[in-house]
N, CA and C atoms as an extended XYZ file, in Angstrom:
336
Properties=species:S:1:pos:R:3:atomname:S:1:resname:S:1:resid:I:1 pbc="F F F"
N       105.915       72.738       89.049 N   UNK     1
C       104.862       71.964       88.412 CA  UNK     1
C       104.922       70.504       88.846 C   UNK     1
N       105.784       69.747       88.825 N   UNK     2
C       106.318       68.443       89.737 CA  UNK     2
C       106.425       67.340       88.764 C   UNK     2
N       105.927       66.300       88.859 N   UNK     3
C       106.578       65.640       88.067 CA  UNK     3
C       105.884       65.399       86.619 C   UNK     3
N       104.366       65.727       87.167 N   UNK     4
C       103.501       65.395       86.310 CA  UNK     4
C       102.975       66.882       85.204 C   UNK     4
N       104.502       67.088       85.409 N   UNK     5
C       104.792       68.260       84.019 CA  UNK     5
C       104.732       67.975       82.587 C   UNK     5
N       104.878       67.384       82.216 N   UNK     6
C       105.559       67.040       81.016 CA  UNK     6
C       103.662       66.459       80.506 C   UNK     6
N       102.729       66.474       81.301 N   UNK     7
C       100.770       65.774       80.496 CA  UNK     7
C       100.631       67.163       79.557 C   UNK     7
N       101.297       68.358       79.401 N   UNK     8
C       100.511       68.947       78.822 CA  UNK     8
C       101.346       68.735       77.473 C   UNK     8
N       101.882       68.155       76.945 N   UNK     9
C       102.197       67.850       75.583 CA  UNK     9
C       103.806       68.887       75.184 C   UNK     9
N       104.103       69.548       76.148 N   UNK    10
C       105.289       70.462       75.832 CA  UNK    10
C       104.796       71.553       76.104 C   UNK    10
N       103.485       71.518       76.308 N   UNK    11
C       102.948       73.258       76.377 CA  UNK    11
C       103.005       73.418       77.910 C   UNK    11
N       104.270       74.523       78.033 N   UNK    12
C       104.712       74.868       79.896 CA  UNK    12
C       104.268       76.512       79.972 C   UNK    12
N       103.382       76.722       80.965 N   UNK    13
C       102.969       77.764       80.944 CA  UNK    13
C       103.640       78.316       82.153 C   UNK    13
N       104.117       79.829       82.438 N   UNK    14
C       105.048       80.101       83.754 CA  UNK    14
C       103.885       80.750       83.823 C   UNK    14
N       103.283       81.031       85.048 N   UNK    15
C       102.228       81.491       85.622 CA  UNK    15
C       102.816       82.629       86.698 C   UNK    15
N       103.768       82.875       86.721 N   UNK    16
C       104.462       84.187       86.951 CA  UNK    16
C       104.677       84.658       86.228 C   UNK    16
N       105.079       84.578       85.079 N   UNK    17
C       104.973       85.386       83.312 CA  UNK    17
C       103.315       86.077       83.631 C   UNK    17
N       102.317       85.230       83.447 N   UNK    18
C       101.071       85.984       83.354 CA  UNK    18
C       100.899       86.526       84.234 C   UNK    18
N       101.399       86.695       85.419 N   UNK    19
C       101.308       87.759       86.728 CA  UNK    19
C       101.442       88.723       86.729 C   UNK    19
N       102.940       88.646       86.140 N   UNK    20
C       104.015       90.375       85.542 CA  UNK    20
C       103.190       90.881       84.473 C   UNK    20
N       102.348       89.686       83.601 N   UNK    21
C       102.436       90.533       81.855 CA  UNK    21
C       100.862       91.755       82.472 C   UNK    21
N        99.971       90.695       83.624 N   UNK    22
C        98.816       91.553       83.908 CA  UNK    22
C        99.088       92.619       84.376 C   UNK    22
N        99.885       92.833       85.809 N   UNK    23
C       100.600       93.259       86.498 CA  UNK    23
C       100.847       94.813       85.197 C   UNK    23
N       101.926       94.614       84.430 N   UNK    24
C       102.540       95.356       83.913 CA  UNK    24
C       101.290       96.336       82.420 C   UNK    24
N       100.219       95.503       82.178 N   UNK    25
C        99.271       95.942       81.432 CA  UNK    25
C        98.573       96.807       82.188 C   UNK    25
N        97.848       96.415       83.590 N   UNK    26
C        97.188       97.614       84.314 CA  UNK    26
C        98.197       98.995       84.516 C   UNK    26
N        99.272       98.806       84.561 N   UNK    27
C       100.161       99.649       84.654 CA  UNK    27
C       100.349      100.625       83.248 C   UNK    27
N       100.493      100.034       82.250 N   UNK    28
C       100.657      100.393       81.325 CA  UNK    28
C        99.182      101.627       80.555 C   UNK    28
N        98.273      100.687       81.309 N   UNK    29
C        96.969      101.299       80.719 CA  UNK    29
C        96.570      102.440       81.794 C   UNK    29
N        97.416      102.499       82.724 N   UNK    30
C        97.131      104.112       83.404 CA  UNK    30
C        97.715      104.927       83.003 C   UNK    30
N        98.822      104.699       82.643 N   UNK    31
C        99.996      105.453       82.328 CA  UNK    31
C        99.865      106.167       81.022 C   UNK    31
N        98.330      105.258       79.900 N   UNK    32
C        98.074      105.969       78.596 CA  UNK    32
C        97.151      106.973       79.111 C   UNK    32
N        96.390      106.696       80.155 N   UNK    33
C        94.951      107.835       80.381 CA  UNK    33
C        95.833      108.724       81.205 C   UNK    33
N        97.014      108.147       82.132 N   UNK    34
C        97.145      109.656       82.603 CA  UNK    34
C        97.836      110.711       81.781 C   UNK    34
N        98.506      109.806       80.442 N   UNK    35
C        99.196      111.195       79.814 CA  UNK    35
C        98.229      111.623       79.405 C   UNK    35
N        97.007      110.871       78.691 N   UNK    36
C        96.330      111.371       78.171 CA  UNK    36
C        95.367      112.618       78.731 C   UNK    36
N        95.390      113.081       80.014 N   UNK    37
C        94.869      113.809       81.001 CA  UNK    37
C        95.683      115.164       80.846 C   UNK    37
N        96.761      114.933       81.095 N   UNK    38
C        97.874      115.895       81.335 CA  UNK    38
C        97.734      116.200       80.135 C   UNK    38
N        98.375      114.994       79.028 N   UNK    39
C        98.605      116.432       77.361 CA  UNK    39
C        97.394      116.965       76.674 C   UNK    39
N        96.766      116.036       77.155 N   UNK    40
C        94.909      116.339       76.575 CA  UNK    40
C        93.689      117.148       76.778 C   UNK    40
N        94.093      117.241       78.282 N   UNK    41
C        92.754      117.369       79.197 CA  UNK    41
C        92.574      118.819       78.632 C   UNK    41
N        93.994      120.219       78.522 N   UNK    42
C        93.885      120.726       78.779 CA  UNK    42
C        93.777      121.689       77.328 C   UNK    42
N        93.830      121.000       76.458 N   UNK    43
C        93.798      120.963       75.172 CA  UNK    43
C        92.399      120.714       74.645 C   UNK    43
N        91.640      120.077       75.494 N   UNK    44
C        90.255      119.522       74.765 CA  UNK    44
C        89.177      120.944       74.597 C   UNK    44
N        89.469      122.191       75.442 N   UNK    45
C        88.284      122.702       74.991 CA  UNK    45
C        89.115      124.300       74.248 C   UNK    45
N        88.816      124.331       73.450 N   UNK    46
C        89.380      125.491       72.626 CA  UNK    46
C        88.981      126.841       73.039 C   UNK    46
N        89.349      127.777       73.572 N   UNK    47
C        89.107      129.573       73.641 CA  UNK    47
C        88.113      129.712       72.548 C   UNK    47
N        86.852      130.269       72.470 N   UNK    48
C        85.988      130.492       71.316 CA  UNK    48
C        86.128      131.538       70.592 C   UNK    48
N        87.303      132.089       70.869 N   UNK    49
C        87.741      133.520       69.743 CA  UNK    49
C        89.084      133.200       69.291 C   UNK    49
N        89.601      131.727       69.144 N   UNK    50
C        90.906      131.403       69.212 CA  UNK    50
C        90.996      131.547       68.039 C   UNK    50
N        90.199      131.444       66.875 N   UNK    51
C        90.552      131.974       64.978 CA  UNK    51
C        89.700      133.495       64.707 C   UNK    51
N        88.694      133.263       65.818 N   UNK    52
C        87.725      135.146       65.623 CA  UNK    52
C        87.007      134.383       64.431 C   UNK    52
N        85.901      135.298       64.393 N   UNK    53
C        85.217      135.210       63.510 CA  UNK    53
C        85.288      134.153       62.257 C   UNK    53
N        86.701      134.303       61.922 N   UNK    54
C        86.842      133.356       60.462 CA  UNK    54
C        86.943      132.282       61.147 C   UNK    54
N        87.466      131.815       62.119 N   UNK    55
C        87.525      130.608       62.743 CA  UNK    55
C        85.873      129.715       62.535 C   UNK    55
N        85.034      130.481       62.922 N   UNK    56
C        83.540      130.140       63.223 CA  UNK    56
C        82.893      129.833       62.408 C   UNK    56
N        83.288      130.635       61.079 N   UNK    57
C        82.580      130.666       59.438 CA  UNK    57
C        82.966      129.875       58.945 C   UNK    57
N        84.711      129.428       58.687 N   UNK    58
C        84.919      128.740       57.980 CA  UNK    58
C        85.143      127.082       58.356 C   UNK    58
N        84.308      127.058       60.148 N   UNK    59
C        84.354      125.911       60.445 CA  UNK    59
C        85.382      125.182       61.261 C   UNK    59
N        86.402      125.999       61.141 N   UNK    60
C        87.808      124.988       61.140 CA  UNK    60
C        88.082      125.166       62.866 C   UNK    60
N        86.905      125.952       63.560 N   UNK    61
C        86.917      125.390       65.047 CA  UNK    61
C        86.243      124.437       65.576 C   UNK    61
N        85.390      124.732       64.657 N   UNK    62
C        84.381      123.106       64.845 CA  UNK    62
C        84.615      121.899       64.419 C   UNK    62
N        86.011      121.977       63.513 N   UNK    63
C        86.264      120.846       63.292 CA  UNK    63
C        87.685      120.464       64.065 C   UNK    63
N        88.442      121.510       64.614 N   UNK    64
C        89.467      121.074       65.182 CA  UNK    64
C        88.653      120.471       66.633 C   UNK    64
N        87.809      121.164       67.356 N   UNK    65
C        87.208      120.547       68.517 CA  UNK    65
C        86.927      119.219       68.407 C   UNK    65
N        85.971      118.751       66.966 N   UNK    66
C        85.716      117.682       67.015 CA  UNK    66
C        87.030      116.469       67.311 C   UNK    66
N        88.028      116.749       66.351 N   UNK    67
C        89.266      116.288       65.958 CA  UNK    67
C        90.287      115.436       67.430 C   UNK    67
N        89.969      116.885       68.693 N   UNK    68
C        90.235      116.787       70.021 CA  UNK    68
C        89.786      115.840       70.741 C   UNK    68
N        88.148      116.134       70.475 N   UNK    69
C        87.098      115.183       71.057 CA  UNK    69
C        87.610      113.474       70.813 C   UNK    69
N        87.356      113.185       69.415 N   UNK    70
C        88.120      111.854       69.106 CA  UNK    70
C        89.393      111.469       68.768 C   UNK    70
N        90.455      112.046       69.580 N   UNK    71
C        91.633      111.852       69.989 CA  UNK    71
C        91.514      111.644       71.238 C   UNK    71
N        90.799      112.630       71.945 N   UNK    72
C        90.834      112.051       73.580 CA  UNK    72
C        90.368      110.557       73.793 C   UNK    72
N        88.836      110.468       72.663 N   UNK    73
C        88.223      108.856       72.897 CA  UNK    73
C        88.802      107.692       72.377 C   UNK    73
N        89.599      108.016       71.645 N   UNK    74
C        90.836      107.225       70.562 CA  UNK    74
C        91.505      106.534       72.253 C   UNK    74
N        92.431      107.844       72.708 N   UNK    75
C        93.405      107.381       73.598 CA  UNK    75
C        92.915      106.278       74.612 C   UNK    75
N        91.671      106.941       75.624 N   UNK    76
C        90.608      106.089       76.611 CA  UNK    76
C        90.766      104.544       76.045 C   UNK    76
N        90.411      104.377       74.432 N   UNK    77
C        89.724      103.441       74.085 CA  UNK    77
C        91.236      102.516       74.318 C   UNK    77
N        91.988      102.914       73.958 N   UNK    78
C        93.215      102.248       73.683 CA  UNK    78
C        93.612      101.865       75.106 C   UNK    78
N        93.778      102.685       75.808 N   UNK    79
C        93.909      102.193       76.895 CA  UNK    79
C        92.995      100.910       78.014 C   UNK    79
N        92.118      101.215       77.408 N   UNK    80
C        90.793      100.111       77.761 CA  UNK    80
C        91.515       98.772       77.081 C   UNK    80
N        91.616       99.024       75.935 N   UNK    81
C        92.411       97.462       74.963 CA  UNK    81
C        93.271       96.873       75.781 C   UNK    81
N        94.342       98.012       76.262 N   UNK    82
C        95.620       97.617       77.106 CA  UNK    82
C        94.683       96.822       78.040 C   UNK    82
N        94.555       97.417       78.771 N   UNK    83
C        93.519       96.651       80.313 CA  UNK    83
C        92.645       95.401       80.231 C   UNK    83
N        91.969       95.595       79.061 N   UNK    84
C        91.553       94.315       78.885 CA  UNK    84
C        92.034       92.950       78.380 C   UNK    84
N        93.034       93.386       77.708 N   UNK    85
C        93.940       92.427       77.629 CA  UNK    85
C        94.662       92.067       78.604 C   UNK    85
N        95.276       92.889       79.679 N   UNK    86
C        95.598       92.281       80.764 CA  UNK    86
C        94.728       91.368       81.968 C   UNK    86
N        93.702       91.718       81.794 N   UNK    87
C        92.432       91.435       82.508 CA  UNK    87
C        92.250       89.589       81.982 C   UNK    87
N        92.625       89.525       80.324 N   UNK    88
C        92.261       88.475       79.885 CA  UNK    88
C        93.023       87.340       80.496 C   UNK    88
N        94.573       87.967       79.962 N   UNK    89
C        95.659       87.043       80.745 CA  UNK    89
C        95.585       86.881       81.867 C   UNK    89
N        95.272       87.518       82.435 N   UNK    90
C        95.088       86.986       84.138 CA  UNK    90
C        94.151       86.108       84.390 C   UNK    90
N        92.690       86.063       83.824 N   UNK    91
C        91.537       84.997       83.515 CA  UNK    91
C        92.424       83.844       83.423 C   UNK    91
N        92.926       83.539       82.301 N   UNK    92
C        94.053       82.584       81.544 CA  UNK    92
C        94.721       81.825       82.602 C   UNK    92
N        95.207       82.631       83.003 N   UNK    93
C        96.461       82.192       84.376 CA  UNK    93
C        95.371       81.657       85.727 C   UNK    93
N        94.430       82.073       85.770 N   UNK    94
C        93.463       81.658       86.705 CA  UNK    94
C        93.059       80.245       86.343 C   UNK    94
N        92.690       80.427       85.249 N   UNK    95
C        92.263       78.916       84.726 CA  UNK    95
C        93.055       78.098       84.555 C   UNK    95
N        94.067       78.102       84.024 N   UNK    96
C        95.155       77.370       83.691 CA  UNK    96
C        95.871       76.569       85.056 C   UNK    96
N        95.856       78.086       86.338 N   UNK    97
C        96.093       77.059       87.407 CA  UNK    97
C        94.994       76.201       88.356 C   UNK    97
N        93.837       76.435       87.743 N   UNK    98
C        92.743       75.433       88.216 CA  UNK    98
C        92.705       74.202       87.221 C   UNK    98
N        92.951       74.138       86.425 N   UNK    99
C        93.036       72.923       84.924 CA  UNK    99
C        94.439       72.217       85.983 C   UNK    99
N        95.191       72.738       85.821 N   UNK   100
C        96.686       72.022       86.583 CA  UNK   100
C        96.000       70.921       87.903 C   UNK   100
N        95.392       71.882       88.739 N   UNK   101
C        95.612       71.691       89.916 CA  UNK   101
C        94.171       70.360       89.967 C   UNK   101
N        93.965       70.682       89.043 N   UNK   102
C        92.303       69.096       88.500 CA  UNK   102
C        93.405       68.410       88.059 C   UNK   102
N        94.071       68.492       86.875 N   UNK   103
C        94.627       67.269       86.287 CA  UNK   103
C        95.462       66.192       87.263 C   UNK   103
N        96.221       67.785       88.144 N   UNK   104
C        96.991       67.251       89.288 CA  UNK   104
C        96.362       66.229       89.900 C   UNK   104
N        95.412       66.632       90.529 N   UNK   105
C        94.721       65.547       91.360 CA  UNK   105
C        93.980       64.027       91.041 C   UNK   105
N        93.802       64.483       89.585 N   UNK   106
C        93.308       63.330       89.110 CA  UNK   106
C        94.145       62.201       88.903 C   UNK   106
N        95.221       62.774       88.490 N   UNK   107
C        96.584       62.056       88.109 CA  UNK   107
C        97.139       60.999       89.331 C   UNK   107
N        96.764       62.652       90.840 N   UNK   108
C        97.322       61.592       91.835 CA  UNK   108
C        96.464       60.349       92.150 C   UNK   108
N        95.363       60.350       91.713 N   UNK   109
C        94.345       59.618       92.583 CA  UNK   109
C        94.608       58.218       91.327 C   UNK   109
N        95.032       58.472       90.153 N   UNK   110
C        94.813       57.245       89.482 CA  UNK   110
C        96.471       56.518       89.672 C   UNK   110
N        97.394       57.289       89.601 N   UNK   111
C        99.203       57.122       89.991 CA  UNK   111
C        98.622       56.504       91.976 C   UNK   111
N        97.787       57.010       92.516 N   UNK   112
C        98.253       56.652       93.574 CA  UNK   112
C        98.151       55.169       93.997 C   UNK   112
């Protein structure tokens, strides 16, 4: 950061921290959709004689399907959160090193 560290009031941001944390969120947010693929995918559509008849009458396939359905969109969604939150921090870290690299210059031009 150099010398003209210390303008932001104590607030030191490592901009390799927000690299890893994005870095490690896109990572993280594949890693929920792909389990979610594998333990899910194959689970999402039910055999239509899997209770027989009483299954059908008393509903309870139509409601376990549903149940499937928004567990699978539960997981997606969550994983989207992950991602976008990493997505954010990285914005952050973008800006933060364009704010630096203005103050920087301004600093030099009035220090110089």
């Amino acid at each position: 950061m150099g010398h003209h560290g210390d303008m932001a009031e104590g607030i030191s941001v490592d901009t390799a921290d927000l690299a890893r944390y994005h870095t490690r969120a896109g990572a993280l947010s594949d890693e929920i959709v792909g389990a979610a693929k594998n333990h899910l995918a194959g689970n999402l559509s039910l055999p239509g004689n899997l209770f027989g008849d009483l299954g059908h009458e008393s509903g309870l396939h139509g409601s376990l399907t549903d149940h499937l359905d928004r567990m699978h969109t539960h997981v997606h969604s969550v994983a989207g959160s992950v991602h976008d939150l990493g997505q954010s921090v990285h914005t952050a870290k973008g800006d933060y090193e364009a704010d630096e690299q203005l103050f920087g210059d301004q600093f030099r031009r009035i220090l110089g």
